[in-house]
TORDO-264755 format. One record per residue (C-alpha): x, y, z; residue number from 1; residue in one letter. Coordinates in Angstrom, 1 decimal. Layout:
N
+--------+--------+--------+-----+--------+
|      u |      v |      w | num | residu |
+--------+--------+--------+-----+--------+
|      X |      Y |      Z | NUM |      A |
...
+--------+--------+--------+-----+--------+
END
This chain:
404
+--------+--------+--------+-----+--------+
|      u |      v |      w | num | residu |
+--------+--------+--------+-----+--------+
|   52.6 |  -33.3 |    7.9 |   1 |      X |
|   50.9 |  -30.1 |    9.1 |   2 |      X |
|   51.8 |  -28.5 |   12.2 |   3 |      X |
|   49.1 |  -26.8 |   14.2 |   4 |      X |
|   49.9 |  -24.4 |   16.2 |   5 |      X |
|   49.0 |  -24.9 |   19.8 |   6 |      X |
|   47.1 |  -21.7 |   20.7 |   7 |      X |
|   45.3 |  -21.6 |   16.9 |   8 |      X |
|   41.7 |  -20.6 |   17.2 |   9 |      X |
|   40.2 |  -22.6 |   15.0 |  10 |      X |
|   36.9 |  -21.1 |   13.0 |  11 |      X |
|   34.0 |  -22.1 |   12.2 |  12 |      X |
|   31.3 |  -20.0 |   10.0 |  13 |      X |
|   28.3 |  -18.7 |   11.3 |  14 |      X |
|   25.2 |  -20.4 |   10.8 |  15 |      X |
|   23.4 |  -19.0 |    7.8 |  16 |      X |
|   20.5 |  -16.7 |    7.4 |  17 |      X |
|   17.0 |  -17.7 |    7.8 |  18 |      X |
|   15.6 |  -19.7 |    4.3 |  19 |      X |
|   13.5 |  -17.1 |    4.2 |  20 |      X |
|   15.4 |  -14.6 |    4.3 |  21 |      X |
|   18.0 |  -16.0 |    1.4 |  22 |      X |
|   15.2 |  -16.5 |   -0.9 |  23 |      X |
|   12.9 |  -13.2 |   -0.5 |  24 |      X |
|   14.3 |  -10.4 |   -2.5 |  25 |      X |
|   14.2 |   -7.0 |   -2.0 |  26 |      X |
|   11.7 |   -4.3 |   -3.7 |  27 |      X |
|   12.1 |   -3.7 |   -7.0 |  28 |      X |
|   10.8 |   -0.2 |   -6.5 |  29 |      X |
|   13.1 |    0.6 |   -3.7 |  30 |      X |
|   15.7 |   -0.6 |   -5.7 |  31 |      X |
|   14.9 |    1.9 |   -8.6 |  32 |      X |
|   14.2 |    5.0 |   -6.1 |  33 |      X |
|   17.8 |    4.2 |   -5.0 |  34 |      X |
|   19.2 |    4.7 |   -8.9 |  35 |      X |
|   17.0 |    7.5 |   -9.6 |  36 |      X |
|   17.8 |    9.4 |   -6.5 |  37 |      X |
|   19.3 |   12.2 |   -8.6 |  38 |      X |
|   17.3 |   15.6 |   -8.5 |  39 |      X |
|   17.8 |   16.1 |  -12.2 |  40 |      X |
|   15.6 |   12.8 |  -12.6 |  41 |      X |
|   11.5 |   13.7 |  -12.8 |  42 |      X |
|   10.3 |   10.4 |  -10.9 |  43 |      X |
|    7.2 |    8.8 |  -11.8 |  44 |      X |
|    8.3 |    5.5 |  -10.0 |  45 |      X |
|    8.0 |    6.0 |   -6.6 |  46 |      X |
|    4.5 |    6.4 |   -4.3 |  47 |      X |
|    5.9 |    9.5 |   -2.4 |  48 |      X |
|    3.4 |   11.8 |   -1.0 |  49 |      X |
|    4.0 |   15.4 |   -2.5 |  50 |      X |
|    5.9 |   16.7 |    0.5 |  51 |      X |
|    4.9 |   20.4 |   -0.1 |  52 |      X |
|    1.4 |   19.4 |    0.8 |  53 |      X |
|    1.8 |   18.3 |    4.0 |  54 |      X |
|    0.3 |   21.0 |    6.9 |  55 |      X |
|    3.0 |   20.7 |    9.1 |  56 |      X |
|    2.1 |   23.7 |   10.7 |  57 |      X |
|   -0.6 |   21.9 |   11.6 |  58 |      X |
|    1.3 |   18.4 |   12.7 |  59 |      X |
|    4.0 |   21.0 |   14.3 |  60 |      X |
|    1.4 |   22.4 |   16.4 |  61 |      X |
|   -0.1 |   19.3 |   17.1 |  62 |      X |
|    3.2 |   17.8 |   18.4 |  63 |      X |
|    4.3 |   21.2 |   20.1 |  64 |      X |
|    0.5 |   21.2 |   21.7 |  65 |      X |
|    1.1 |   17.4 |   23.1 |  66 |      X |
|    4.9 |   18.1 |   24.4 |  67 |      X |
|    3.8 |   21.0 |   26.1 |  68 |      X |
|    0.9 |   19.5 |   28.2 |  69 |      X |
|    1.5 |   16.0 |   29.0 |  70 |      X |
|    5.1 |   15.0 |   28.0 |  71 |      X |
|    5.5 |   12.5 |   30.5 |  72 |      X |
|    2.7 |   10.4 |   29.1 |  73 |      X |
|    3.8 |   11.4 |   25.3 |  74 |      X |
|    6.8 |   10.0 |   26.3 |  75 |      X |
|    6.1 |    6.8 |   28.1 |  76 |      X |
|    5.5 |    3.4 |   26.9 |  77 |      X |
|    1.6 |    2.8 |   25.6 |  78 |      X |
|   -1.1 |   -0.3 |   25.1 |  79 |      X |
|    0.0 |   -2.6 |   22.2 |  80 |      X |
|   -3.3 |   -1.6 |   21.2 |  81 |      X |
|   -3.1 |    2.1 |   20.9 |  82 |      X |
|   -3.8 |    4.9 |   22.6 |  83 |      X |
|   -7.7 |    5.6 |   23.3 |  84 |      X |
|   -7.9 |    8.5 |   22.2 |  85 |      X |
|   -6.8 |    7.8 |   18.3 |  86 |      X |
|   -8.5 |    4.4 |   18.3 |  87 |      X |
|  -11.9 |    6.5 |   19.7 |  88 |      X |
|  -11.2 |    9.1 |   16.8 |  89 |      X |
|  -10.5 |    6.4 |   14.3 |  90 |      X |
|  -13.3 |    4.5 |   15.4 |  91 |      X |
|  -15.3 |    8.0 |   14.9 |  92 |      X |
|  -14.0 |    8.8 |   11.6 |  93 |      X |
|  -14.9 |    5.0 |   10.2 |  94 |      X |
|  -18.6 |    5.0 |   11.8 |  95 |      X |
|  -19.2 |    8.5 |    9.9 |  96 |      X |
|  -18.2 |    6.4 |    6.6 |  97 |      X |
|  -21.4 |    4.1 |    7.1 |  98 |      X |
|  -19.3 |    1.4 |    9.3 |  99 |      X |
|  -20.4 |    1.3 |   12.6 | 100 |      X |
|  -17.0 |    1.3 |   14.8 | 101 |      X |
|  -15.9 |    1.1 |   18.1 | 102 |      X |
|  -12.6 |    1.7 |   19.7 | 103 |      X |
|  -12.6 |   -1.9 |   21.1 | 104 |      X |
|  -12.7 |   -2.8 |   17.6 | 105 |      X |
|   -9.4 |   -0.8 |   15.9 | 106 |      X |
|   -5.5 |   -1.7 |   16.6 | 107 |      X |
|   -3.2 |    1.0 |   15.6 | 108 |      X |
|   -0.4 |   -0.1 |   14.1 | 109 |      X |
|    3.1 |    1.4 |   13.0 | 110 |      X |
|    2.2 |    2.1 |    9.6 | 111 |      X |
|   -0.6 |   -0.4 |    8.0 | 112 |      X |
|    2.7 |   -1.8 |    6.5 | 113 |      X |
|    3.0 |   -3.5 |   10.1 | 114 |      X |
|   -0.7 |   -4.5 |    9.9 | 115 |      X |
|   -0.1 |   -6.8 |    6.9 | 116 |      X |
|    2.8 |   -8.3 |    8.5 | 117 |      X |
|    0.6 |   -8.7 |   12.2 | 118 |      X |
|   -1.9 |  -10.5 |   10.1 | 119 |      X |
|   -0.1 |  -12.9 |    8.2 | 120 |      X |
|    1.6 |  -13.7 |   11.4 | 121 |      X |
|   -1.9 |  -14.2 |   13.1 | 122 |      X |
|   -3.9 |  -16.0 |   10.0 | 123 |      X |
|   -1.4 |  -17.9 |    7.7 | 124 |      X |
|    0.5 |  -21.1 |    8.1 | 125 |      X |
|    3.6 |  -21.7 |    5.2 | 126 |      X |
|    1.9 |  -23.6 |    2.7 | 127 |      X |
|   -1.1 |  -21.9 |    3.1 | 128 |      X |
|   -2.9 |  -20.3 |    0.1 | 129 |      X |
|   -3.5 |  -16.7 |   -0.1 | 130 |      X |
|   -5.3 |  -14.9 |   -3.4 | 131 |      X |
|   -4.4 |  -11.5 |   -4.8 | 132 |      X |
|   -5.2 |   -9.2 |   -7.6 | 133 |      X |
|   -3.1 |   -9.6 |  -10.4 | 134 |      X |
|   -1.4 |   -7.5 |  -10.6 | 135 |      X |
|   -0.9 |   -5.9 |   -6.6 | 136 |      X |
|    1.1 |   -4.5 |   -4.1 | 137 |      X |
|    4.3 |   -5.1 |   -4.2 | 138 |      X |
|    5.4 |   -5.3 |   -0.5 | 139 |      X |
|    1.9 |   -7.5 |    0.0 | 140 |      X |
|    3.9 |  -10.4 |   -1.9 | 141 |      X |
|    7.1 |   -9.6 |    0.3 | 142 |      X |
|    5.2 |  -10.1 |    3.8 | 143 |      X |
|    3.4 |  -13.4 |    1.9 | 144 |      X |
|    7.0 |  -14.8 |    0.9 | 145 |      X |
|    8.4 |  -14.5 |    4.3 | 146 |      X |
|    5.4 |  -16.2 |    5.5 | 147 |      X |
|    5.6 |  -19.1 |    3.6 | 148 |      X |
|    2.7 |  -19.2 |    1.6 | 149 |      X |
|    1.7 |  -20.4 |   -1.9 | 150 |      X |
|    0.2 |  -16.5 |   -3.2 | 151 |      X |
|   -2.3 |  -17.0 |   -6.6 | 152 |      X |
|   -3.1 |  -14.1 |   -8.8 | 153 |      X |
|   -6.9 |  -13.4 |   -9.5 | 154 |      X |
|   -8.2 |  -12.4 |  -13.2 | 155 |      X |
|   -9.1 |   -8.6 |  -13.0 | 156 |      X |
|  -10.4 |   -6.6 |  -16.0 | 157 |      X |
|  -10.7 |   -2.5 |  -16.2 | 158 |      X |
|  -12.8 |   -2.6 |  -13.0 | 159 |      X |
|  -11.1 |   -5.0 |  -10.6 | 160 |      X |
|  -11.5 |   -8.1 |   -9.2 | 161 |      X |
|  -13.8 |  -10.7 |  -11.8 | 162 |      X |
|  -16.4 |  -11.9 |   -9.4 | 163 |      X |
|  -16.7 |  -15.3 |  -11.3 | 164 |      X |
|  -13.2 |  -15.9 |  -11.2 | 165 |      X |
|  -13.1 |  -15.4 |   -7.9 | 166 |      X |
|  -15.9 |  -18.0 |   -6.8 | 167 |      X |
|  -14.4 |  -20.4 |   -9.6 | 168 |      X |
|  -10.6 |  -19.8 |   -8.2 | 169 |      X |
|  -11.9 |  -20.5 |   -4.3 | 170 |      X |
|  -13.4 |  -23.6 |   -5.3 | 171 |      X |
|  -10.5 |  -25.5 |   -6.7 | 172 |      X |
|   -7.8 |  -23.7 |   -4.5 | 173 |      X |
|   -9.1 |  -23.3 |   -1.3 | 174 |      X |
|   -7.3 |  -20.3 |   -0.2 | 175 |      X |
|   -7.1 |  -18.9 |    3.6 | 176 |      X |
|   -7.4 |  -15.3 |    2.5 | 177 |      X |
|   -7.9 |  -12.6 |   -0.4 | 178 |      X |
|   -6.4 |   -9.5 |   -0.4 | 179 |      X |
|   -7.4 |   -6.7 |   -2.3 | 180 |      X |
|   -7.2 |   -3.2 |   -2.5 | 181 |      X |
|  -10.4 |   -2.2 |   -4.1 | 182 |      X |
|   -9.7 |    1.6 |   -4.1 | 183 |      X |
|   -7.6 |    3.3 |   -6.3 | 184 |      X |
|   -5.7 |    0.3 |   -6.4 | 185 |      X |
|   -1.8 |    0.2 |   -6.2 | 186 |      X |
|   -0.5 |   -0.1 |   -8.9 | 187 |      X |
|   -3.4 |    0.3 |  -11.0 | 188 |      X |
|   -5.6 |    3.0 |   -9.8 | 189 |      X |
|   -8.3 |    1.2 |  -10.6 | 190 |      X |
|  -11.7 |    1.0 |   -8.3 | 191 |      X |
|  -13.8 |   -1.9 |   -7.4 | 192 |      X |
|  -17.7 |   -1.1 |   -8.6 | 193 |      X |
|  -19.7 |   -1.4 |   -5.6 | 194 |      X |
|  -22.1 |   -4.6 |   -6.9 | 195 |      X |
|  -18.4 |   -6.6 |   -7.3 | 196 |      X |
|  -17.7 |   -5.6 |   -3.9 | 197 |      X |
|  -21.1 |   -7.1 |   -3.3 | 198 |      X |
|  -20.0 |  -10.3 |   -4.9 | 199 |      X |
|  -16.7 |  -10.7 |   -3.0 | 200 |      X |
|  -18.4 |  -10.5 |   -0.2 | 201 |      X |
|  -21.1 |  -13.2 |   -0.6 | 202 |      X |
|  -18.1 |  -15.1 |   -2.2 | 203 |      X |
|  -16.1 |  -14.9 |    0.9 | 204 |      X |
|  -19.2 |  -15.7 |    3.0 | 205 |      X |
|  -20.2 |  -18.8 |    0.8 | 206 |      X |
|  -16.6 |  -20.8 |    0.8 | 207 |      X |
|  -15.0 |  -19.6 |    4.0 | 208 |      X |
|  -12.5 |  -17.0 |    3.4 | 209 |      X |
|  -10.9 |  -14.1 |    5.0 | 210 |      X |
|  -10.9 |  -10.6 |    3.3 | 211 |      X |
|   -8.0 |   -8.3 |    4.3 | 212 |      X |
|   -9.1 |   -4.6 |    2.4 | 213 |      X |
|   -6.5 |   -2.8 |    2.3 | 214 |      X |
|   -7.4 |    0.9 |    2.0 | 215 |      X |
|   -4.5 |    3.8 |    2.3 | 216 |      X |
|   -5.9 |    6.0 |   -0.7 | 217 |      X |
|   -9.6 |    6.0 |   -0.8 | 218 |      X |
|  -10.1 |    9.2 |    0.8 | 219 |      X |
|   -8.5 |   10.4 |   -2.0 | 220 |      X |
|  -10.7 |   11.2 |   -4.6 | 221 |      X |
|  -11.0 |   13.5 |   -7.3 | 222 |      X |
|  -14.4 |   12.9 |   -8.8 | 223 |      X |
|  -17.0 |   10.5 |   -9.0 | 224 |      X |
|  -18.6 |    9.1 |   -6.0 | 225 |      X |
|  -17.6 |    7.3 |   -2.8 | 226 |      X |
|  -17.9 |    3.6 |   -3.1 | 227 |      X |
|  -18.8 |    2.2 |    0.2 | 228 |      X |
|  -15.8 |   -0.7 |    1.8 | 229 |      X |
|  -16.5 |   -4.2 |    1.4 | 230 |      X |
|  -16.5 |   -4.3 |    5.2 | 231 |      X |
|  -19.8 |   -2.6 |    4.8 | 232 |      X |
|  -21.2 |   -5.3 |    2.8 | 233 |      X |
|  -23.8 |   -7.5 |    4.0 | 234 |      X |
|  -22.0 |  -11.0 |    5.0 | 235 |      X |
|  -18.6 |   -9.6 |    5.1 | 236 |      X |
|  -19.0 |   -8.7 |    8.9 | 237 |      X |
|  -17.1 |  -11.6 |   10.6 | 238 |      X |
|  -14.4 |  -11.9 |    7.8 | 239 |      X |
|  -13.2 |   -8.4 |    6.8 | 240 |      X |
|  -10.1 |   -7.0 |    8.1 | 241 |      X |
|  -10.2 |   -3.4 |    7.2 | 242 |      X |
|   -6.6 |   -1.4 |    6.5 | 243 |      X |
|   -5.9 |    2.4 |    6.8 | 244 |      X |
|   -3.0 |    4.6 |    7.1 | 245 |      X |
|   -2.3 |    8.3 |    8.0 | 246 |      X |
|    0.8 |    8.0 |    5.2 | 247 |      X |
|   -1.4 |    9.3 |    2.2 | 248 |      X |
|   -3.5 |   11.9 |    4.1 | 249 |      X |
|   -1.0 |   13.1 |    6.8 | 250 |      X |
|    2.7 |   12.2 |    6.6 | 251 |      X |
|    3.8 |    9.0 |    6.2 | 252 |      X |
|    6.8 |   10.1 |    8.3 | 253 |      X |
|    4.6 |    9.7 |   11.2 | 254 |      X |
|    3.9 |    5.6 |   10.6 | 255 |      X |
|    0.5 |    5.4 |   12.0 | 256 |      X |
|   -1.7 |    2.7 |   10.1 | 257 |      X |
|   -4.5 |    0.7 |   11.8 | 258 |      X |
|   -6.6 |   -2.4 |   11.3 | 259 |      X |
|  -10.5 |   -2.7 |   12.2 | 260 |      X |
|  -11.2 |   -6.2 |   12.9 | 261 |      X |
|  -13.3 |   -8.8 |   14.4 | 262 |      X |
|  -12.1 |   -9.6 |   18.3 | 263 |      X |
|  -10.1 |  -12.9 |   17.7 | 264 |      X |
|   -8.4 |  -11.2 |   15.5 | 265 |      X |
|   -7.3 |   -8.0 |   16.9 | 266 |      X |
|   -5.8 |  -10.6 |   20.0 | 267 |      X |
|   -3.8 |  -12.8 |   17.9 | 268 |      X |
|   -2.5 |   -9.4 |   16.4 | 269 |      X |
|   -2.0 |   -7.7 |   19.3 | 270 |      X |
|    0.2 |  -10.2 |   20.5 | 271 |      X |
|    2.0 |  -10.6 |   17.5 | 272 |      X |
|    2.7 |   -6.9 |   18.0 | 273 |      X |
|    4.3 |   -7.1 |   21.0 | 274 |      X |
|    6.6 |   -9.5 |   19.9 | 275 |      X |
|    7.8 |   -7.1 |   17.1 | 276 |      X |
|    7.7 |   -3.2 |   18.7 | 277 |      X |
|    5.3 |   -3.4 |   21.9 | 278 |      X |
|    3.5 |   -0.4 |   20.8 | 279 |      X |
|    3.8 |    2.6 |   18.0 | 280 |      X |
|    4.9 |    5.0 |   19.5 | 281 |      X |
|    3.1 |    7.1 |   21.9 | 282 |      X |
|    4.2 |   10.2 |   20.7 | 283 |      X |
|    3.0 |   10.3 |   17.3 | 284 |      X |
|   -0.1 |    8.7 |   18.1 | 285 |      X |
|   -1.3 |   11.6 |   20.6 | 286 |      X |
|    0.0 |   14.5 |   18.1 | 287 |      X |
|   -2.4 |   12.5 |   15.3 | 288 |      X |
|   -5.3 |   12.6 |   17.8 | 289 |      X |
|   -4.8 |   15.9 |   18.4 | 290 |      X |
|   -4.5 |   17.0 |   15.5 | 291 |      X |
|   -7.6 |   15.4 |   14.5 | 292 |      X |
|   -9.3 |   17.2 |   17.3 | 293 |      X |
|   -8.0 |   20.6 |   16.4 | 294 |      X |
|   -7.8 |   20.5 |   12.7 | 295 |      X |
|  -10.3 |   19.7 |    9.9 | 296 |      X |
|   -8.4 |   16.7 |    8.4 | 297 |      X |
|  -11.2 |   16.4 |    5.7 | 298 |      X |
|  -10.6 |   20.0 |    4.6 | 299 |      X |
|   -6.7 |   19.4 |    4.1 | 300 |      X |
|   -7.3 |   16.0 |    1.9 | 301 |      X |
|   -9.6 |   18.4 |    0.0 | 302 |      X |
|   -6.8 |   20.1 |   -1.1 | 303 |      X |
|   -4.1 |   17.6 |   -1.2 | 304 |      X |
|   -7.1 |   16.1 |   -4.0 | 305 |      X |
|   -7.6 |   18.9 |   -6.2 | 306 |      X |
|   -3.8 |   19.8 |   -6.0 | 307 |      X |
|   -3.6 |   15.5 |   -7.3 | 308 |      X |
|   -6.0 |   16.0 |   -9.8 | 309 |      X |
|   -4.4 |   18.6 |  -11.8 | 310 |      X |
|   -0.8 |   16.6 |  -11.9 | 311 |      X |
|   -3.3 |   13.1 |  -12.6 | 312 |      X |
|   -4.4 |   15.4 |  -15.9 | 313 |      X |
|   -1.0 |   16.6 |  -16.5 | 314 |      X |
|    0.5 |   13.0 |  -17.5 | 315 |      X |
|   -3.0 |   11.8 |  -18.4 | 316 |      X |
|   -2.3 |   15.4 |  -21.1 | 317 |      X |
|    0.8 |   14.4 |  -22.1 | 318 |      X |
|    0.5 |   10.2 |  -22.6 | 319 |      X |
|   -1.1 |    9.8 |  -26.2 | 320 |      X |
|    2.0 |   11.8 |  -27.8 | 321 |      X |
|    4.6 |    9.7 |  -25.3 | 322 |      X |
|    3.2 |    6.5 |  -25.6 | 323 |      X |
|    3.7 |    4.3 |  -28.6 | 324 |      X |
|    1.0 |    3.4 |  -30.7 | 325 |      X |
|   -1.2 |    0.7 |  -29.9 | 326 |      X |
|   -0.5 |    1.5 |  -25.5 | 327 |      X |
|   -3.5 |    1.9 |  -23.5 | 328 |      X |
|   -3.8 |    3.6 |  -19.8 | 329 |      X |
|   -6.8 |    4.0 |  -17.4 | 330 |      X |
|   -8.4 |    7.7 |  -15.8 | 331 |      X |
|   -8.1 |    6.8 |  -12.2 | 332 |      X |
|  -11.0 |    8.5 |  -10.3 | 333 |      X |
|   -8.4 |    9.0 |   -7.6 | 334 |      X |
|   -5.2 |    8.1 |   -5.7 | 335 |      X |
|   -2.0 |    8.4 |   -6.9 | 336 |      X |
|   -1.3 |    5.9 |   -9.5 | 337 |      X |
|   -1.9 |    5.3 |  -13.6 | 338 |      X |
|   -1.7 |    1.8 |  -15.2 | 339 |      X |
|    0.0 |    1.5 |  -18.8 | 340 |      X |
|    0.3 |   -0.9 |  -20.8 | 341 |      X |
|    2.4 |   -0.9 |  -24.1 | 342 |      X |
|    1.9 |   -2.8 |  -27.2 | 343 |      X |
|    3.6 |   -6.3 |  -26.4 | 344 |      X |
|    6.9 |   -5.7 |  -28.5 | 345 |      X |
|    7.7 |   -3.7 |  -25.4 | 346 |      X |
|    9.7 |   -4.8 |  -22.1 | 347 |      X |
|    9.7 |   -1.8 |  -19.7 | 348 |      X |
|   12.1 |   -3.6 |  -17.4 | 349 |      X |
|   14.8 |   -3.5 |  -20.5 | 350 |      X |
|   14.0 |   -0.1 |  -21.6 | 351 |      X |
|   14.0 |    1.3 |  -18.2 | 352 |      X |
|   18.3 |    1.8 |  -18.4 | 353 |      X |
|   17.5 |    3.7 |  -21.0 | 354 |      X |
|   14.5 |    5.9 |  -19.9 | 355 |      X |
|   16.8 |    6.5 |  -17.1 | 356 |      X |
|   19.3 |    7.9 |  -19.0 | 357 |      X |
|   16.9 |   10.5 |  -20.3 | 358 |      X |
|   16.1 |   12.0 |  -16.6 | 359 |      X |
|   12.9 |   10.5 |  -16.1 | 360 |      X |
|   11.6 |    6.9 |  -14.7 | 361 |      X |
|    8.8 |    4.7 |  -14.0 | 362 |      X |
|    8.3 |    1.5 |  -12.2 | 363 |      X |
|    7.9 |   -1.4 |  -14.7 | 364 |      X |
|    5.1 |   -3.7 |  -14.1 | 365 |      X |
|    6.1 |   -7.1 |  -13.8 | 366 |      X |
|    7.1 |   -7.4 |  -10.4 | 367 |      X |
|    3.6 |   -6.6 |   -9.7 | 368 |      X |
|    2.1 |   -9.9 |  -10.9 | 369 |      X |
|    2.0 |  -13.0 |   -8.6 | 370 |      X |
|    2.2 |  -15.3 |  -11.8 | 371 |      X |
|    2.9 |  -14.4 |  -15.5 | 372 |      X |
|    4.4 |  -11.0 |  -15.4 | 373 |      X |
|    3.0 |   -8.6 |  -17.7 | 374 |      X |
|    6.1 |   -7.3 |  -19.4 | 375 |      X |
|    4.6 |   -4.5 |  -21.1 | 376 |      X |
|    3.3 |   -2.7 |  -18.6 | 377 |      X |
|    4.3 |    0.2 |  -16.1 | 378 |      X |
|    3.2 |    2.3 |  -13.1 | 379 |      X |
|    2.9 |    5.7 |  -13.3 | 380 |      X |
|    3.2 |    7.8 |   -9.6 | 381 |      X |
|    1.4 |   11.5 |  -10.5 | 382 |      X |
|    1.4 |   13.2 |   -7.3 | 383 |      X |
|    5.2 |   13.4 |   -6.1 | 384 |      X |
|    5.5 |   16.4 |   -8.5 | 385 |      X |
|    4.3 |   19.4 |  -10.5 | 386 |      X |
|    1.8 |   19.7 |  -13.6 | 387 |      X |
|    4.9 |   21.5 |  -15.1 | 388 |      X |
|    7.2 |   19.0 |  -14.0 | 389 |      X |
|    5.0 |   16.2 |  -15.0 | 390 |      X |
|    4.4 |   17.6 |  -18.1 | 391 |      X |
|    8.3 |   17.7 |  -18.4 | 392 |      X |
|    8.7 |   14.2 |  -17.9 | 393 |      X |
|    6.4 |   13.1 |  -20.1 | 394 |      X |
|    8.3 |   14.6 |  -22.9 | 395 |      X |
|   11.5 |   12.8 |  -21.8 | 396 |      X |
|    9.5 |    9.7 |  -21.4 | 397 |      X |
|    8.6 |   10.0 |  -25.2 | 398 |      X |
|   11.9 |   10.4 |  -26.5 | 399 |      X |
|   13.1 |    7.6 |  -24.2 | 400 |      X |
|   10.9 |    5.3 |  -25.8 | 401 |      X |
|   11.2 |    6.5 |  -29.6 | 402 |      X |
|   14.5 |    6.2 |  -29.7 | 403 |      X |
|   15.1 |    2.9 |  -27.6 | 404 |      X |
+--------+--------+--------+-----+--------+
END
């Protein structure tokens, strides 16, 4: 017989996590930064921002300019929506690109990380479909996983997005959204041509669909000309949710992102918002409008282009005597990434413990994919450091993958 004591506390577990939570894994890329965290180690996986480049005099100033004049109000709680005067200069900067913009219609967001997440909240239902390029950004299928949805890859070629595809894949799955990022993709670096982005449009206004257009590098371009946002496209009015972000031409330190987006959906947002931070903070949001007010922010991403265009010629230099026979790899026009694909004998998630070894690293591509990974590909990041140092790890990458 067993003898309980009389003041025992008896135990019981805690409830468990959120199903969610159990079954969405982390990011692969994350993951490898953590491993290749070593300075010896010439990093091609992660989408870091060269830090160099940042003005921070310029961001000092700004944030030394706002402290000193109105700290109380730099310092206090703001709108869920954001503060005027960085939706009015947003709104500004957006109209100037051939969308006509108001600051009624822009939501600033912490980071257009947030965004994403805001929207799925606001649009999708679990069980809903959403399509994405295949392959895509990687914390795009994290914020669809947690929100339940059934995600569906879309056939892309060299340029994108295969309009017929598209029309062929909305008509048998019925999707609630598409997401794309038709700019110097991530992870591709590949650009949508503007008569596809004419296509998606009509496609979306045809069958009922939402377009979310994620766009945090397309001011970033090194040649070639401008190609003008889907949300510009006739019939895409009403249905586009346009992205940006400060992280790629500012300092991603700062986490100010924002959305452009039709009025229901700026709401539903905006109270999804409060629910998760009330507001960005203030803060950071008044040093970024001043600083657009005081500084030529075009003139800066000038440079931080050129200075990316000599590292994207670097690897692009270096690639034919790394890459094995048979691998092929796109000229991005601009960004910060370059796709490669090696012949299919290759897994770059196996031979990445060994590239590793050799003080150098990529991100392999299969994680990328919403259905069947493609094992032999990688992503290449070509702006975090030097031609010198790129050039560098090219070499290592080369004898990585001759002798694996």
């Amino acid at each position: 017989m067993t003898v309980t004591e009389p003041n025992a506390v008896v135990r019981a577990p805690v409830p468990p996590l959120a199903e969610r939570a159990r079954n969405v894994g982390g990011s692969p890329v994350r993951d490898i930064l953590a491993v290749t965290a070593r300075p010896e180690v010439i990093n091609f996986a992660g989408g870091l921002p060269a830090p160099e480049l940042f003005d921070a005099e310029g961001v000092a100033e700004a944030y030394a300019q706002v402290l000193a004049k109105d700290a109380g109000r730099a310092l206090q709680y703001s709108t869920t929506e954001g503060e005027p005067a960085l939706r009015g200069a947003l709104a500004a900067r957006t109209t100037a690109r051939q969308l006509p913009t108001t600051a009624d219609d822009v939501l600033v967001t912490s980071g257009s990380q947030q965004a994403l997440s805001l929207l799925a909240t606001a649009l999708l239902e679990p069980g809903d479909t959403v399509l994405v390029e295949n392959p895509t950004y990687l914390a795009a299928l994290q914020v669809f996983a947690f929100a339940g949805v059934r995600v569906v890859g879309v056939d892309c070629d060299e340029d994108g997005i295969d309009p017929e595809a598209l029309d062929a894949l909305v008509a048998r799955e019925r999707p609630k959204l598409l997401y794309t990022i038709p700019t110097f993709q991530n992870p591709t670096g590949r650009t949508l041509p503007a008569g596809r982005r004419a296509t998606v449009a009509s496609v979306a206004e045809r069958r009922g669909l939402w377009i979310v257009e994620d766009d945090p590098y397309g001011e970033l371009r090194f040649e070639g000309e401008r190609v003008p946002w889907i949300a510009a496209q006739p019939g895409a009015e009403d249905r586009t949710v346009l992205l940006g972000s400060f992280s790629k031409v500012m300092a991603p330190g700062m986490r100010l992102g924002w959305m452009r987006a039709p009025a229901a959906v700026l709401r539903a947002c905006a109270v999804a918002k409060q629910a998760a931070d009330l507001h960005t903070p203030t803060v950071n949001q008044l040093a970024a409008a001043r600083y657009l007010a005081t500084r030529d922010l075009d003139a800066h991403v000038a440079t931080v282009a050129a200075a990316y265009r000599e590292r994207r010629d670097a690897l692009l230099a270096g690639l034919p005597a790394a890459l094995p026979e048979g691998s092929v790899w796109n000229r991005p026009e601009g960004g910060m990434f370059l796709w490669a694909r090696l012949p299919e004998a290759y897994d770059t998630t196996r031979l990445l413990r060994t590239v590793v070894e050799h003080e150098v690293a990529y991100v392999p591509g299969a994680p990328f994919f919403a259905g069947a990974p493609g094992r032999s590909t990688m992503r290449l990041c070509f702006v975090t450091h030097s031609p010198q140092e790129i050039a560098l790890g090219v070499e290592r990458l080369g004898r990585a993958l001759r002798r694996s």
